[in-house]
VOBA-1610 file (N, C-alpha, C; in pm, whole numbers, padded with zeros to 5 digits, always signed):
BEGIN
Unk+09232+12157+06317Unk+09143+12168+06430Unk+09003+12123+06386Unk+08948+12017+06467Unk+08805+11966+06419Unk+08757+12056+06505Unk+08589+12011+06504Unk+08500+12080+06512Unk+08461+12071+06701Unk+08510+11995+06708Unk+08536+11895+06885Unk+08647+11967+07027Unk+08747+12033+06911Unk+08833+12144+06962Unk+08748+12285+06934Unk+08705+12340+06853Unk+08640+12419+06859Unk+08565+12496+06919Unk+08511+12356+06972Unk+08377+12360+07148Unk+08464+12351+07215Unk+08556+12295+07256Unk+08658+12296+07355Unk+08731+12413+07379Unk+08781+12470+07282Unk+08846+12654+07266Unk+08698+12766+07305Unk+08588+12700+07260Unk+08506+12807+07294Unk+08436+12823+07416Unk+08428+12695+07530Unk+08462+12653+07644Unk+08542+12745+07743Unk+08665+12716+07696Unk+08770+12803+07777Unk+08766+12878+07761Unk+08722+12992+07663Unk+08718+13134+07645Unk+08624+13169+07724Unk+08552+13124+07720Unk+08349+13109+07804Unk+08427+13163+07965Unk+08481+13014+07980Unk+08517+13036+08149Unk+08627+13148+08128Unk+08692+13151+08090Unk+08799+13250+08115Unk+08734+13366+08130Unk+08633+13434+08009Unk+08582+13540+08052Unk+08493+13517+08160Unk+08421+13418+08235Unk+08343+13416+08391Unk+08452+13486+08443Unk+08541+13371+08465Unk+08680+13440+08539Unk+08696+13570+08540Unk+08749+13642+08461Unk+08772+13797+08431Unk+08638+13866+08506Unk+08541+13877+08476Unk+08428+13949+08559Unk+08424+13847+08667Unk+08459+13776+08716Unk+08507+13711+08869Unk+08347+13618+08927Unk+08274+13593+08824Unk+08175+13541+08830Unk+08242+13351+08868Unk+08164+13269+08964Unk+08185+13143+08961Unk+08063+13037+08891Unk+08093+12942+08857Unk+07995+12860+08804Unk+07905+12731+08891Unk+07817+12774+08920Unk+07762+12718+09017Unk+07592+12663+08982Unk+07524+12635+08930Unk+07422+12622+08838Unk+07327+12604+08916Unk+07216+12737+08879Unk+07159+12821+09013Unk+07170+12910+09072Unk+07319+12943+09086Unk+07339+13056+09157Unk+07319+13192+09106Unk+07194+13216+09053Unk+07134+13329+08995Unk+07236+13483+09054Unk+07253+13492+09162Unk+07241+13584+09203Unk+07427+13633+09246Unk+07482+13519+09227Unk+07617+13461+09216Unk+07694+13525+09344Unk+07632+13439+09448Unk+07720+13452+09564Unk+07771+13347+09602Unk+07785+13230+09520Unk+07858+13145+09562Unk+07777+13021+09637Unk+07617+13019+09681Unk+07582+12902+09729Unk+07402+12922+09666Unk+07372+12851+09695Unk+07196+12834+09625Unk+07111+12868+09772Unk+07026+12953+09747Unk+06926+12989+09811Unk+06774+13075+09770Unk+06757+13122+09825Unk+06613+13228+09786Unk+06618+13334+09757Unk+06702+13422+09758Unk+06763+13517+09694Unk+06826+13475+09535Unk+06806+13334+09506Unk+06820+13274+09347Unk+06753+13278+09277Unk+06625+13265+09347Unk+06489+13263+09324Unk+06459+13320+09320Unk+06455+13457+09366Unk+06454+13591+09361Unk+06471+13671+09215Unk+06605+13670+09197Unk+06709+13674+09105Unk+06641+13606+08938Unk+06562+13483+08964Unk+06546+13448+08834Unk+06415+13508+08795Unk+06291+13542+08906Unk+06208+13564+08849Unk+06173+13701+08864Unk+06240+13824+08864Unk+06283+13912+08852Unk+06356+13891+08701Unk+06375+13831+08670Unk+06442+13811+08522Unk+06331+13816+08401Unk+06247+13658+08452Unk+06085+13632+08417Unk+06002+13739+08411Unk+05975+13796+08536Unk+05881+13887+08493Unk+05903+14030+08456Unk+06045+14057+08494Unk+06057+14230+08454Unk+06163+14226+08367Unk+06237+14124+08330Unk+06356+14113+08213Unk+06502+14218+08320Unk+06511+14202+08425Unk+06613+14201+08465Unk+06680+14152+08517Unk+06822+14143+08441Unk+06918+14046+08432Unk+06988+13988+08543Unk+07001+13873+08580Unk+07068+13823+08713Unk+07208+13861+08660Unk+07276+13860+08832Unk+07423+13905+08810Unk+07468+13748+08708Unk+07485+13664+08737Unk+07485+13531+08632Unk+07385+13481+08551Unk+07343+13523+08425Unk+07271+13442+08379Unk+07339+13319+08350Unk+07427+13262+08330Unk+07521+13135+08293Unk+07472+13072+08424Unk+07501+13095+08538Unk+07436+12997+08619Unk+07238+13026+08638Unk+07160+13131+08653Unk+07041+13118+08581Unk+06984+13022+08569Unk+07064+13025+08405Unk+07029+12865+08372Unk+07030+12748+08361Unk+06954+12731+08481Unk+07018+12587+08618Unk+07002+12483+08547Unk+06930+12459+08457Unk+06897+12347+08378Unk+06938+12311+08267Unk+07011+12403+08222Unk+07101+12428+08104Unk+07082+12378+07947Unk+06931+12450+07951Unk+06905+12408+07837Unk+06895+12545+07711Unk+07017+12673+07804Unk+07000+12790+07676Unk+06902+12879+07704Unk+06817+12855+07786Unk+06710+12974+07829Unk+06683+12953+07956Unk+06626+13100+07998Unk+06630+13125+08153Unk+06459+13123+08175Unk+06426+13039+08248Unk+06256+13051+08217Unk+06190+12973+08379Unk+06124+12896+08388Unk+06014+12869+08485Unk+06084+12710+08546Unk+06116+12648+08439Unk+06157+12532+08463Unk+06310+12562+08529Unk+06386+12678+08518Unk+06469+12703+08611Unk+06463+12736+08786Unk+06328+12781+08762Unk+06318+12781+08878Unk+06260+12687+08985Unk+06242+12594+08868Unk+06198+12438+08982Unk+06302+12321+09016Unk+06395+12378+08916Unk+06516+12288+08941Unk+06568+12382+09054Unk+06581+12514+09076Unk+06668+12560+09192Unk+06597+12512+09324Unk+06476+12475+09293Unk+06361+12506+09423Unk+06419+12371+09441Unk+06394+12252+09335Unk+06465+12105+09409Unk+06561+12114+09455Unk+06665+12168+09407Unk+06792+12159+09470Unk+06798+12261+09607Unk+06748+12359+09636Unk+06722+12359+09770Unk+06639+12277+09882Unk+06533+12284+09843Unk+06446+12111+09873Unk+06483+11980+09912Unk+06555+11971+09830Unk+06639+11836+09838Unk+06513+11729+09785
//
């Protein structure tokens, strides 16, 4: 097993456990009901400023760069925006 399967096994475990706590992957969906809105926004900076945790941080972090921060919340705001 290279190192390429590795990420790939640790992948599926990732989603599998979303799965199991019945969470979907939707990037943005802070608040994890299934579609992007203001209640995401809500959700993230409630995270930002009082450190409490969105029901998804995996989606959170809309930008997916590993942290949940400010620049997440301008990518959710575009993607509602359009």
């Amino acid at each position: 097993m290279d190192s390429v399967d590795r990420i790939k096994y640790a992948n599926l475990e990732f989603n599998l456990e979303q799965l199991l706590k019945g969470e979907t992957m939707l990037r943005g969906d802070a608040n994890n009901n299934g579609g992007l809105d203001i209640r995401d926004l809500v959700s993230i900076i409630e995270f930002i400023v009082n450190g409490t945790e969105c029901p998804s941080m995996r989606n959170a972090d809309a930008n997916q760069d590993g942290v949940v921060n400010i620049q997440d919340l301008v990518w959710v705001i575009k993607a509602i925006v359009g």
